[in-house]
Structures are given as structure tokens and as C-alpha cells.
C-alpha positions, 0 to 999 in steps of 0.5 A: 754135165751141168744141169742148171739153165745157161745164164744167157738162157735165163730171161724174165717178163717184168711188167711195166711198173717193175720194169721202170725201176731198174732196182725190181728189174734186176732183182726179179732177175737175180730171183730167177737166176738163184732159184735155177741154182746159181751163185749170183752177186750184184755188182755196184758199178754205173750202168746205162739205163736209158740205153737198156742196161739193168745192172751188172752181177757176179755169177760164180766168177764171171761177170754179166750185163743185164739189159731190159727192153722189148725182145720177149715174143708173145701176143697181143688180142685184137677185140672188135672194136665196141668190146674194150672194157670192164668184161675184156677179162672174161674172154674165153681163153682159146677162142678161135674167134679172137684175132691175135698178132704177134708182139714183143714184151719187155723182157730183162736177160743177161750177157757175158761181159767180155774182158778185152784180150 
């Protein structure tokens, strides 16, 4: 039985410096794929990064298209209006009296690029 995460299962949260250089992006990813124990080889071929598309990679044999874009779920802090500034850091984590919503964040996955049949 395998034990290493499914390739489409891998995602990373680039932040938004790494994530506007498609080079980072795919490397932050191909990081994370190798350290949960795959074989993963860039592939030199064009992709479309305005449509979202990072990069493609080998993964022992099959290809994958990377793609970057908002689809990680997490939240975002609502402050009362007045509390922006240089102290926002020092909030304390957990505090029932700081409203949140639900965004999502970049995220940068992979998705099994099918051969035509």
C-alpha cells in the first residue's frame, strides 16, 4: 500500500511575492512534492500563466499541470474600524471578540494531464 500523499493532494500557500514569479511557485511546489517522497522533474514546455497554469512536471512517469490561483480555504480578520496599524500583530490568537470570514488564498496544486484516448 502507498504511503506517500497523492500528487493532486499536494497544495502549497505561496505567498503573494513568491506567487507572481511562476519559477517560486513551481519550485515551492516540486519542494513539497519531493520532501513527501516523490520523484518529480520539471518539464521544459510553455504553459499559460495568465490562465493560472505554473508549470508542468514529471512525477515517475506521469505528467501533471501545476496551476496557481485562489482556491485555499482560510480566514480573514475583521478589525473594528480604528484598530489597523502597527499593533494589528499583536492581537491575541483565539480571541472570541475578533470577527472573521471566510476567504480563499492563493494556492498552487497539480492536475494529471490526460493523454487523448
Amino acid at each position: 500500500m502507498e504511503h506517500r500523499p497523492d500528487p493532486i493532494q499536494i497544495i502549497t500557500r505561496p505567498s503573494v511575492s513568491v506567487a507572481e514569479d511562476r519559477i517560486q511557485a513551481l519550485g515551492a511546489w516540486v519542494h513539497a512534492a519531493r520532501r513527501a517522497g516523490w520523484r518529480v522533474d520539471p518539464v521544459d514546455e510553455p504553459v499559460d500563466w495568465p490562465a493560472g497554469e505554473c508549470g508542468l512536471v514529471d512525477i515517475e512517469g506521469l505528467r501533471y499541470l501545476l496551476r496557481i490561483g485562489l482556491r485555499g480555504r482560510t480566514r480573514a480578520v475583521l478589525l473594528p474600524a480604528g484598530q489597523a496599524g502597527p499593533g494589528t500583530a499583536e492581537l491575541p490568537a483565539g480571541d472570541r471578540a475578533v470577527a472573521s470570514r471566510p476567504v480563499l488564498q492563493l494556492t498552487t496544486w497539480a492536475e494529471p494531464v490526460l493523454a487523448p484516448e
